[in-house]
C-alpha positions in Angstrom: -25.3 20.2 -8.5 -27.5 17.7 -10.5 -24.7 17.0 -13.2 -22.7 15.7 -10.5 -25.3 13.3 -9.4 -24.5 11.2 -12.2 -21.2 11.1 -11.8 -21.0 10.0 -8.0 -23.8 7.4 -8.2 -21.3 5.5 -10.6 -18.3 6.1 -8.1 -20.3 4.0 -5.8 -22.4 1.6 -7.6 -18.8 0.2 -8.5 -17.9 -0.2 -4.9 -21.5 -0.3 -2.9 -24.1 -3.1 -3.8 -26.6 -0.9 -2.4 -26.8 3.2 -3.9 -29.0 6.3 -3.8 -27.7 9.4 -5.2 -30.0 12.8 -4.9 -30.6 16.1 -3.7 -32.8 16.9 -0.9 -33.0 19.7 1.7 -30.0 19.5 4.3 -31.3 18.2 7.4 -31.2 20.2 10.6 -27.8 19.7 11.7 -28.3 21.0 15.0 -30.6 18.2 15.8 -29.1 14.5 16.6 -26.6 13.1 15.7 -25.2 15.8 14.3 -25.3 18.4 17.0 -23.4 20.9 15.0 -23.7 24.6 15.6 -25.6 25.7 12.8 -28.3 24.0 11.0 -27.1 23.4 7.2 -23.9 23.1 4.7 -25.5 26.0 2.6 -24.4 29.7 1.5 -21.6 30.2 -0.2 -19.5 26.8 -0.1 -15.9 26.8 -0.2 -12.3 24.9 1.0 -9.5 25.1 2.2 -5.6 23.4 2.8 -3.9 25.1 5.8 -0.6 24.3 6.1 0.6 20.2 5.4 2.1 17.5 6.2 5.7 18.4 5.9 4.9 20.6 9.0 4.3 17.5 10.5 6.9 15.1 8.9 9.7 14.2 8.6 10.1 16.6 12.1 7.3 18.6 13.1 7.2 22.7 12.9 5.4 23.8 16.1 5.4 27.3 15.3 2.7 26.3 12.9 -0.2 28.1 14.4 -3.6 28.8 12.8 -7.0 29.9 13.6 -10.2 29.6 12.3 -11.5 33.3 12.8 -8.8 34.4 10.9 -8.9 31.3 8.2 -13.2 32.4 8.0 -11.6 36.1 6.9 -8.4 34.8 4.4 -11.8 32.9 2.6 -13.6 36.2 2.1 -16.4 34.5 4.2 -16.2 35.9 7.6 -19.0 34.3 10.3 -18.3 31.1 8.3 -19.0 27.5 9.4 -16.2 25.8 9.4 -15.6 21.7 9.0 -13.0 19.1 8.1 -10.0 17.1 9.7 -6.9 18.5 11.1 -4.5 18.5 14.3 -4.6 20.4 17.2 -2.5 23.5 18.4 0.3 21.7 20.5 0.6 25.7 22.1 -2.9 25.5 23.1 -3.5 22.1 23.9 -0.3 20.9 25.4 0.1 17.9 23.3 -0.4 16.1 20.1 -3.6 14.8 18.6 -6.4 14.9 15.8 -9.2 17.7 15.5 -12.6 17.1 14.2 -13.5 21.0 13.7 -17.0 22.4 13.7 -16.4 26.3 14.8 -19.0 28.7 13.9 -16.7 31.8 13.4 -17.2 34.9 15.2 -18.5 38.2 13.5 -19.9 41.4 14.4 -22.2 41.3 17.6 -21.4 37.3 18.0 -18.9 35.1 19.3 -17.5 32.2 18.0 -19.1 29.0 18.7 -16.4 26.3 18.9 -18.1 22.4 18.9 -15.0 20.4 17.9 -13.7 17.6 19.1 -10.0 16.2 19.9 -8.9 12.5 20.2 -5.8 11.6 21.4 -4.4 8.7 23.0 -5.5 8.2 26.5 -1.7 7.5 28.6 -3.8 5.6 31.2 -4.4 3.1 28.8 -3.3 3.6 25.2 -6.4 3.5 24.4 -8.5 6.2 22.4 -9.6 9.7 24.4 -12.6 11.7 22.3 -13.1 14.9 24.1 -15.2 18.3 23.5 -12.8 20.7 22.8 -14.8 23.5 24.2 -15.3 21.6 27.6 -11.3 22.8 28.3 -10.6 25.5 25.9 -11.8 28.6 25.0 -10.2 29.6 21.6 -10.7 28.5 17.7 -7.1 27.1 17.3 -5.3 24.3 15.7 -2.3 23.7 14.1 0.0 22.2 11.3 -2.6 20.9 9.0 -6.3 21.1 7.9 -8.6 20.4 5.2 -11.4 22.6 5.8 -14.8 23.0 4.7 -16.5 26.3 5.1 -20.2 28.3 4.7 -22.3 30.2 5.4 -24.6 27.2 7.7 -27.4 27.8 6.2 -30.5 25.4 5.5 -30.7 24.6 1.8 -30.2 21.8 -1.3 -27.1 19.0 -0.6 -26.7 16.1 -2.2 -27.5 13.1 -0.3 -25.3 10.0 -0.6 -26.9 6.3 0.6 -24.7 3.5 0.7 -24.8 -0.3 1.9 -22.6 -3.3 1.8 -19.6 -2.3 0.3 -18.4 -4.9 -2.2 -15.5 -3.0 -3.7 -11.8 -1.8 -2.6 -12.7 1.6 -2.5 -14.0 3.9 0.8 -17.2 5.8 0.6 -14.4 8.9 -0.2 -12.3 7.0 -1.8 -14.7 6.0 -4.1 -16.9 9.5 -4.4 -13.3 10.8 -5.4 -11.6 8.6 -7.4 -14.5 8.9 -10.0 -15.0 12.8 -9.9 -11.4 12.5 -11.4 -12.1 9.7 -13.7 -14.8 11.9 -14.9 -13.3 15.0 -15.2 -10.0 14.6 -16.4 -9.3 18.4 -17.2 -10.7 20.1 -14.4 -10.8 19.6 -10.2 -13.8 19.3 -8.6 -14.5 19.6 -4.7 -17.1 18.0 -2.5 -17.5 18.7 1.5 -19.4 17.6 3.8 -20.2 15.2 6.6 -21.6 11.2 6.2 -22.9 8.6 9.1 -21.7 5.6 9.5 -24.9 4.4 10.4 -23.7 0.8 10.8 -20.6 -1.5 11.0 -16.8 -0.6 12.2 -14.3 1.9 10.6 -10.6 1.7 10.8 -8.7 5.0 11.9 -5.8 5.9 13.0 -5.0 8.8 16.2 -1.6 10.6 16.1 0.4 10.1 19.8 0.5 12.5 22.4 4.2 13.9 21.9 5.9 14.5 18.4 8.2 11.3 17.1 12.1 12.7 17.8 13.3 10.8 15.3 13.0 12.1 11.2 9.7 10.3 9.7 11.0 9.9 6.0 8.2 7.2 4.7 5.2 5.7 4.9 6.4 3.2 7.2 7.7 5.2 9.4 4.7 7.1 9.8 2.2 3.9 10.2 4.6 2.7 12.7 4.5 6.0 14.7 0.5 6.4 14.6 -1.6 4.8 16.6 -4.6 2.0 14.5 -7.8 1.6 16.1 -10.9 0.1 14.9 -13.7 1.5 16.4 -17.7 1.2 16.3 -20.9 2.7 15.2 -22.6 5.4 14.8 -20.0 7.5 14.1 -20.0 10.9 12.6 -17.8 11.9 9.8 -16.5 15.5 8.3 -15.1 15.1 4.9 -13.0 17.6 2.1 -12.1 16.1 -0.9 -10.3 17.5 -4.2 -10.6 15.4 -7.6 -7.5 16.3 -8.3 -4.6 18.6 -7.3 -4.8 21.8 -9.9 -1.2 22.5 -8.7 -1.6 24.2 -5.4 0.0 21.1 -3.4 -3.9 19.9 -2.2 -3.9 17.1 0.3 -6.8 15.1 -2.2 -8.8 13.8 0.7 -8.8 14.2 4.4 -12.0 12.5 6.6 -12.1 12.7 10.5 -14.6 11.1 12.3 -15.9 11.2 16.2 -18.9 10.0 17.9 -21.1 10.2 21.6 -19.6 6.7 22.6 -16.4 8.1 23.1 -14.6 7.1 19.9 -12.9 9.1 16.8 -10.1 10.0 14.7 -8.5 9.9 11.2 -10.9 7.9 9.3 -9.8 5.3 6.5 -12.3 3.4 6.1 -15.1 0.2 7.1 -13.5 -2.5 8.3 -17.0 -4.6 8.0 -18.1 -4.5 4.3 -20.8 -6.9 4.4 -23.3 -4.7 6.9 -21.7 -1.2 6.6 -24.5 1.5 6.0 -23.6 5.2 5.1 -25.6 8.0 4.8 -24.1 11.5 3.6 -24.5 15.2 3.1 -22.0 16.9 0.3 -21.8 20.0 -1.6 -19.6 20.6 -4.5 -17.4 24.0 -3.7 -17.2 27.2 -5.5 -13.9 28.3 -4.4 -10.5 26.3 -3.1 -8.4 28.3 -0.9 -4.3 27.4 -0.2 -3.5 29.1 2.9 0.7 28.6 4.0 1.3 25.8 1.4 4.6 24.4 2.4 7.4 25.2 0.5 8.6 21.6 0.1 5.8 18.7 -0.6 6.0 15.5 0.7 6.1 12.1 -0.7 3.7 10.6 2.2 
């Protein structure tokens, strides 16, 4: 884990005018603002694709059903904790919209613990609707797509990643990422994890409510059909990212974010460079799963 300290401080100092790069004992992430299930990102750390985007474009695949208990077992990790960015079950949930997951998988003698949150678009008002997932539904599914961070939630060594006023192009993952790949040119490296934007505004972006009925063939198409917010701090973001594809069709990067003011989504980045503050928790992976790769990719 040290060698890759190194490696990401650079990532940032080229895009951050204030860094600090180290590793430190995970803080209790049951405790504010955090709130998650278990209380570290330690044991065992893996990730995963489920599914992709052309389930989702250019016309969605409904029948694309997953769920976490069953994605904890296809990583030889059952009882995992699981994190990332994905979509909801449109089965389950009746509609369309964005998953922050944080599921504590079930395994012998205890039940699955399911503290993930959904934001969709609010048809009162167009506006953004974060809910608790759990305070409606009782399962661990989701559907389509997820990038996925799992272990074993333990307490343990992370790397911590400070960063203030960003002075570059790149996001916080943008930035981690891009450099991991500069760096190793020959090999894929994979971090997960979750970061706070302490301070500042992030643009994101919430999928509507019902499927688009019309083919989504390019990226304009697509920005057309989502729904762009910007939206406030503190918010709380769950991040997988891949240096680079080792030929299993790996979505690179995928961040969702949600918060306790009722905000959330796909995350892109700060929309307010000159106060932004992030603080984050990462650990490199051991293993990469593909679970249901697409046949087709996608050029979106």
């Amino acid at each position: 884990m040290d060698k890759q300290l190194p490696v990401l401080q650079k990532g940032l100092k080229n895009n951050f005018a204030d860094v600090q790069v180290c590793v430190v004992d995970c803080p209790d992430l049951t405790e504010d603002p955090f709130r998650f299930p278990v209380k570290g990102l330690c044991g065992s750390p893996r990730i995963t694709d489920v599914g992709g985007v052309p389930y989702l474009v250019p016309l969605v695949k409904v029948d694309k059903d997953y769920n976490m208990n069953s994605v904890s077992k296809d990583l030889e990790l059952p009882g995992a904790f699981i994190l990332g960015a994905g979509a909801v079950s449109s089965k389950t949930v009746g509609m369309n919209a964005e998953l922050m997951p944080l599921v504590l998988t079930e395994a012998e003698g205890r039940h699955a613990v399911n503290s993930s949150w959904i934001s969709s678009i609010n048809p009162a008002d167009g506006q953004c609707l974060l809910e608790k997932y759990s305070d409606q539904f009782s399962d661990c599914n989701f559907g389509l797509l997820a990038n996925l961070y799992a272990c074993e939630g333990k307490p343990g060594k992370v790397i911590e990643v400070r960063a203030k006023i960003r002075t570059g192009e790149e996001s916080l993952v943008g930035a981690l990422r891009k450099n991991m790949e500069k760096h190793y040119p020959d090999k894929s490296m994979a971090l997960g994890g979750t970061f706070i934007i302490q301070k500042g505004k992030a643009k994101i972006h919430i999928m509507p409510r019902e499927f688009s009925a019309c083919p989504l063939n390019t990226d304009e198409e697509v920005n057309q059909w989502l729904k762009h917010f910007e939206v406030s701090a503190p918010l709380i973001c769950q991040s997988v990212m891949v240096s680079r594809d080792p030929g299993l069709d790996l979505r690179v990067e995928h961040t969702h974010c949600f918060s306790y003011h009722g905000e959330g989504g796909h995350y892109y980045t700060d929309t307010t460079p000159d106060i932004v503050e992030y603080l984050g928790y990462f650990l490199p992976a051991e293993f990469v799963y593909r679970i249901d790769r697409p046949e087709k990719t996608h050029n979106i």
